[in-house]
C-alpha positions in Angstrom: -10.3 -5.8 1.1 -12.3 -9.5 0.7 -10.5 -11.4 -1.8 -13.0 -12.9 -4.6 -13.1 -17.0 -4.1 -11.4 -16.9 -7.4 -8.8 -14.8 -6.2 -8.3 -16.2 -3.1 -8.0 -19.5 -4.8 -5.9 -19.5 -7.9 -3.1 -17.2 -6.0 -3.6 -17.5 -1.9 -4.7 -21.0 -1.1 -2.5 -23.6 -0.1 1.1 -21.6 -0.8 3.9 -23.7 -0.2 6.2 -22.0 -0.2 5.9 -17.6 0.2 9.0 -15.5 -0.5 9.1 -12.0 0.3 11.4 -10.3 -2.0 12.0 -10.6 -6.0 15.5 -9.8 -6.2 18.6 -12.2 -6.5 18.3 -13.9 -3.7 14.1 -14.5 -3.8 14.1 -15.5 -7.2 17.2 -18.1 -6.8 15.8 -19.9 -3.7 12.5 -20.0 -5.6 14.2 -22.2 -8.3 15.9 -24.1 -6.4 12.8 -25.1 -4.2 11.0 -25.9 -7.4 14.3 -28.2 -8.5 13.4 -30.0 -5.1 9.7 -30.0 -5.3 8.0 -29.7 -8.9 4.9 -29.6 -7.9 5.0 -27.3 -5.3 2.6 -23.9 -5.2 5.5 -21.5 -4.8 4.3 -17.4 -4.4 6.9 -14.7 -4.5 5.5 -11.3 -3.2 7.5 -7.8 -3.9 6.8 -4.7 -2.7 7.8 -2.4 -5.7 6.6 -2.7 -9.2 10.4 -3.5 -9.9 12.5 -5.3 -7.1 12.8 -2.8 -4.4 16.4 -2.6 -3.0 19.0 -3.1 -4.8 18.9 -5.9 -7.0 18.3 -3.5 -10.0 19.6 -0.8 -8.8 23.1 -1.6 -8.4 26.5 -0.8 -10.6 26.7 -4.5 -12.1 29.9 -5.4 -10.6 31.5 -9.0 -11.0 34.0 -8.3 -8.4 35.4 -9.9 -5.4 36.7 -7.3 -3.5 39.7 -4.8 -4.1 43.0 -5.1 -2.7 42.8 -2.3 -0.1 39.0 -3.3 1.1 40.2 -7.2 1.8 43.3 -5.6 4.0 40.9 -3.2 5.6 38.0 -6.2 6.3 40.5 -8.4 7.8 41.1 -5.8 10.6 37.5 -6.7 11.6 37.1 -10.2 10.2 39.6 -13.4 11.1 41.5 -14.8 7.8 39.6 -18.2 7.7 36.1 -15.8 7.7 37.3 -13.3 4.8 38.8 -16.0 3.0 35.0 -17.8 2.9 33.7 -14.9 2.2 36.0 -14.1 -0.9 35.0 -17.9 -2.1 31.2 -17.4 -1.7 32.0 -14.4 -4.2 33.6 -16.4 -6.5 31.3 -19.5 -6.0 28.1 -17.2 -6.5 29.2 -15.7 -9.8 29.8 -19.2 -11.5 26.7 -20.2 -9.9 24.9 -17.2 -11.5 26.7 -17.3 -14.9 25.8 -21.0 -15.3 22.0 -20.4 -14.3 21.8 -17.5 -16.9 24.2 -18.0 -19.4 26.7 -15.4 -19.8 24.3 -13.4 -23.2 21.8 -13.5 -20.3 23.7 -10.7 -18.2 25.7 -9.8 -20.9 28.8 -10.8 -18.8 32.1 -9.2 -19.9 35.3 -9.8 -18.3 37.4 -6.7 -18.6 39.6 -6.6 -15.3 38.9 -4.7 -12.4 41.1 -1.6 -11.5 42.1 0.4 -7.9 42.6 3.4 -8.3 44.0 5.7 -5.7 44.0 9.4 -5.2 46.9 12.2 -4.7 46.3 11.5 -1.2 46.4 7.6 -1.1 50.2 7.2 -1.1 50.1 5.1 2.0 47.8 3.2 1.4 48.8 2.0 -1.9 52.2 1.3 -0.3 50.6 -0.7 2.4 48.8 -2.6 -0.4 52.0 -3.2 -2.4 53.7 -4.4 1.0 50.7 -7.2 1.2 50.1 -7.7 -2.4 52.3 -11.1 -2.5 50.8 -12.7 1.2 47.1 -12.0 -0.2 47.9 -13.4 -3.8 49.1 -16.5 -2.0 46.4 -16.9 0.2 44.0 -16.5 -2.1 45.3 -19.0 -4.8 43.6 -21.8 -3.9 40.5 -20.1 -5.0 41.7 -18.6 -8.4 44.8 -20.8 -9.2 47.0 -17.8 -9.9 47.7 -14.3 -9.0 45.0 -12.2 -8.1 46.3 -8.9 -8.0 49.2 -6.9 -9.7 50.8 -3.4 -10.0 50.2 -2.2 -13.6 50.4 1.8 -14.9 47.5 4.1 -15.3 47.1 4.6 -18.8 43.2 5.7 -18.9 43.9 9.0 -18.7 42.8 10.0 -14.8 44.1 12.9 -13.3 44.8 13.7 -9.4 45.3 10.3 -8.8 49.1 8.0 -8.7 50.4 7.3 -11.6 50.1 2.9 -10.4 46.8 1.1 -10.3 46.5 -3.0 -9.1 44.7 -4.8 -11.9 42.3 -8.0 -11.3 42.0 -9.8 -14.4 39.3 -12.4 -12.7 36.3 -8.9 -12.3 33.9 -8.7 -14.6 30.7 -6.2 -15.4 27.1 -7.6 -15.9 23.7 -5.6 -17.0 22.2 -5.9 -13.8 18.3 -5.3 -15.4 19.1 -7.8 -18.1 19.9 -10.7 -15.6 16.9 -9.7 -13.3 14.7 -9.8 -16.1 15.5 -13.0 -17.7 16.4 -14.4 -14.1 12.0 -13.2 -13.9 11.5 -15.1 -17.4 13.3 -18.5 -15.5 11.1 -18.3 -12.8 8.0 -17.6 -14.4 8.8 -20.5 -17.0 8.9 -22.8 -14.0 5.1 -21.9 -12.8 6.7 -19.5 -10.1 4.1 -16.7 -9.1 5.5 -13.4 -8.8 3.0 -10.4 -7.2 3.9 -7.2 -7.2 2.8 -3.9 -5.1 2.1 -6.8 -2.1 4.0 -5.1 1.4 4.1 -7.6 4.0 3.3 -6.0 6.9 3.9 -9.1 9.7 3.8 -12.8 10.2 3.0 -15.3 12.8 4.6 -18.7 12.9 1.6 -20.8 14.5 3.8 -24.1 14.5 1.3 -25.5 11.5 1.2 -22.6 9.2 2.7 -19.0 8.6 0.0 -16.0 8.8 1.6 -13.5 6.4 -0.8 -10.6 6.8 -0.7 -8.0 4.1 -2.1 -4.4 4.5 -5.7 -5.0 3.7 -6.0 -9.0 3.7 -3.9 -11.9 4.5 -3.2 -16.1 3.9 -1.3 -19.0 5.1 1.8 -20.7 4.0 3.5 -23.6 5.1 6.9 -22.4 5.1 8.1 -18.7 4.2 11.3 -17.2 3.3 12.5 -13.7 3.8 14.8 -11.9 1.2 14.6 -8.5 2.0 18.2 -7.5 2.7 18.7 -3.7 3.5 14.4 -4.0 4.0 14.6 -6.6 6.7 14.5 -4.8 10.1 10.7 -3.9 8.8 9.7 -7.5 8.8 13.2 -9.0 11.5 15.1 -8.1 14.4 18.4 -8.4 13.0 21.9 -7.0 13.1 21.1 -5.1 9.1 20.8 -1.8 8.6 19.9 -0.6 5.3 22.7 1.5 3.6 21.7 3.9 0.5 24.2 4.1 -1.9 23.1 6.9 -4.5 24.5 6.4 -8.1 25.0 8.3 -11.5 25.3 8.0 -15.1 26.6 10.1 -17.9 25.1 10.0 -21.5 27.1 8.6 -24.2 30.7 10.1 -24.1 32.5 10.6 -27.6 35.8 8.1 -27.8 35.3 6.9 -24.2 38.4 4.5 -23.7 37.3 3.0 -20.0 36.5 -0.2 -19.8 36.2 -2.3 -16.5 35.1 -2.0 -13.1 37.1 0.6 -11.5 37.2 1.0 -7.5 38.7 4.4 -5.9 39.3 5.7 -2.6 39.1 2.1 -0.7 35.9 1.1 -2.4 34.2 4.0 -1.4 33.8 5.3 -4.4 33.3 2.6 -8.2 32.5 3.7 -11.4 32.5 1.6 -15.0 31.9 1.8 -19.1 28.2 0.8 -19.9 26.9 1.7 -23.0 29.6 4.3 -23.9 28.9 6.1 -20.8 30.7 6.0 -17.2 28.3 5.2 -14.2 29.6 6.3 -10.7 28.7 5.3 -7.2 29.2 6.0 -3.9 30.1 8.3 -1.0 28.2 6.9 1.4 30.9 7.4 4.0 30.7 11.0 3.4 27.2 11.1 5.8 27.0 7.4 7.0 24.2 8.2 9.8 22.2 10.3 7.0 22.7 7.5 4.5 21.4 4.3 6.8 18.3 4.7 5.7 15.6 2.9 3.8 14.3 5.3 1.0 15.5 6.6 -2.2 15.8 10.5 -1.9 18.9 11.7 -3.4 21.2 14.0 -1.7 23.3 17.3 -2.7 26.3 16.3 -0.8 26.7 13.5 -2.6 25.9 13.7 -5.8 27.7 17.3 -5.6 30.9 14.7 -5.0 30.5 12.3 -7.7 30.1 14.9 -10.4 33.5 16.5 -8.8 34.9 13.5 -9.1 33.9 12.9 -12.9 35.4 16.4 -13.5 38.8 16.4 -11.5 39.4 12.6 -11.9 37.8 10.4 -14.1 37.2 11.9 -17.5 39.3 15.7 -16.8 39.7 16.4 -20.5 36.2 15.7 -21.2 32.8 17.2 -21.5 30.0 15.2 -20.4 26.7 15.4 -19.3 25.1 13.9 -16.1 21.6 11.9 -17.7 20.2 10.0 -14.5 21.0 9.7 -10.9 19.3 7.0 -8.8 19.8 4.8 -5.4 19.7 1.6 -4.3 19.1 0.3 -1.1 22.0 -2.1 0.9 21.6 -4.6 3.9 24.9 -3.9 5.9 26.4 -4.5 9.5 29.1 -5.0 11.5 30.1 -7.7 9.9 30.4 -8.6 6.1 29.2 -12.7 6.5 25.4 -12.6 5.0 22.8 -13.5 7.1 21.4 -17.1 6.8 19.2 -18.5 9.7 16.4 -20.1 10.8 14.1 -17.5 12.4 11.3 -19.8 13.5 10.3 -23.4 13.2 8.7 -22.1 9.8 10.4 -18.8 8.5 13.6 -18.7 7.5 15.8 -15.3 6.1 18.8 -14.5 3.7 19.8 -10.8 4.1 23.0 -8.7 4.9 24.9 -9.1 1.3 26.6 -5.7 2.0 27.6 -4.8 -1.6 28.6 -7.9 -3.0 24.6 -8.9 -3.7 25.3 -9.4 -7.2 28.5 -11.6 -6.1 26.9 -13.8 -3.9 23.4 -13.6 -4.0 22.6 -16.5 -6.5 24.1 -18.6 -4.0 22.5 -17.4 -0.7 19.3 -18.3 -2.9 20.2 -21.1 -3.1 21.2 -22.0 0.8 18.4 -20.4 1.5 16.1 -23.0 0.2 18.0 -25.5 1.3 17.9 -24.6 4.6 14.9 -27.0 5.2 17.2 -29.9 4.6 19.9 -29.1 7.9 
């Protein structure tokens, strides 16, 4: 396709700054390189009509981590790594609460909860073993207890009658902070296009070729935040991870509220609207689920409504409404992905499932990565 000199012009010539990706992390290193340079021509390109990935898609979850996944991380991450990690969490939701407001995201505060199963007994003894060491060594970060043994009293069944409480996790509305995280950018002469796949780049030492599938244009510097999407564009350690979600309609005297994390983390559901939403189950086919579209599977969702039925609200009818998925960047390791890939392109991906937790600030480093 020949772009029209107006075209080419008012959108492609002399970029700046190119980001591929609109999610949490594009949009936040977009403002923050306009803070630095207002008069910069700054382009953000997306590949869905609606950020691809995950930044819409996900649960919403202001959380940090449960109990049992921080024991289970550090047997694959050192203490001084995690405990970053756990602070980049924290440090990314103030950071995003203070760049939206907290009627932006509609940011409540109403405890997170582990719950564990009939057949979790262990584990929530090994967690009650711990609970003191970790609420210690995480104080210097929230300047009290983070985690405590309170009753179940929501009315679960098939699960121990103990849950550990959070008080510090919150829930957001995940479309209402993307959209008026959209508004902020747009407000600040920040051009989003959607529908655009980048299909390659070439760093030329001068100027980045970004080459879309019928034309392409220069930048002088771009910035990849693609996350679970990155291996089409990086060679990286991130695989994308589907995580497949549903949602119930409007259940009469639902008394649930918080965010709610069962079977290690594998599985997380919370109120929204008068309606649980559910997640998860990706371990249940982890080769099947590292993938990079959006089908939805039987196995899966065939769990999550058993879990609705047996577990989460036993005594009550519901209805399933929608079922979706959302796309993760995941590895080895949890530590996100911040690097230098050329002289002129530089990347932000591998937020596991703390995007919403963290991704404000990896925005944010990402644009600043020009300065170290």
């Amino acid at each position: 396709m020949n772009l029209s000199y107006w075209e080419k012009k008012i959108w492609f010539d002399n970029v700046d700054f190119c980001i591929v990706g609109s999610g949490i992390v594009g949009v936040n290193c977009a403002l923050e390189l306009r803070r630095q340079h207002p008069k910069a021509k700054i382009l953000i390109l997306e590949r869905g009509v609606l950020p691809q990935g995950a930044s819409t898609k996900n649960a919403g979850f202001a959380c940090f981590g449960s109990l049992s996944e921080l024991l289970s991380d550090l047997k694959t991450h050192s203490e001084e790594d995690l405990f970053d990690l756990v602070q980049q969490r924290y440090e990314g939701l103030k950071l995003l609460r203070n760049t939206l407001g907290d009627r932006a995201i509609k940011y409540q505060q109403n405890a997170g909860f582990e719950v564990f199963l009939n057949h979790n007994q262990d584990l929530l003894e090994t967690c009650k073993s711990q609970m003191e060491k970790i609420n210690k060594w995480l104080k210097p970060i929230f300047k009290d207890k983070v985690f405590k043994i309170q009753k179940q009293t929501f009315g679960f069944k098939n699960c121990l009658s103990e849950i550990i409480v959070n008080p510090f996790e919150g829930q957001i509305d995940t479309g209402s902070m993307m959209k008026n995280l959209i508004s902020k950018a747009l407000k600040q002469d920040i051009t989003i296009m959607n529908g655009l796949n980048v299909d390659s780049f070439s760093d030329n030492g001068n100027l980045v070729q970004i080459r879309i599938s019928n034309f392409e244009f220069t930048a002088k510097q771009l910035f990849i935040a693609t996350n679970g999407f990155a291996n089409s564009l990086l060679k990286l350690k991130v695989k994308p991870a589907r995580n497949q979600v549903l949602i119930t309609k409007p259940v009469k005297a639902l008394n649930i509220k918080g965010t709610f994390h069962l079977d290690e983390g594998y599985y997380y559901f919370r109120n929204i609207d008068q309606r649980i939403l559910l997640g998860g189950g990706r371990h249940l086919d982890k080769i099947k689920e590292t993938i990079d579209n959006f089908r939805l599977t039987q196995t899966i969702q065939k769990k999550l409504q058993e879990l609705l039925s047996t577990v989460i609200l036993p005594d009550q009818s519901f209805e399933i409404e929608h079922q979706w998925s959302g796309i993760l960047g995941v590895g080895n390791q949890k530590k996100p992905i911040l690097k230098k890939v050329s002289p002129l392109v530089f990347c932000a991906v591998r937020l596991g499932g703390m995007g919403v937790a963290i991704g404000s600030q990896m925005g944010k480093n990402l644009a600043n990565i020009l300065k170290s």
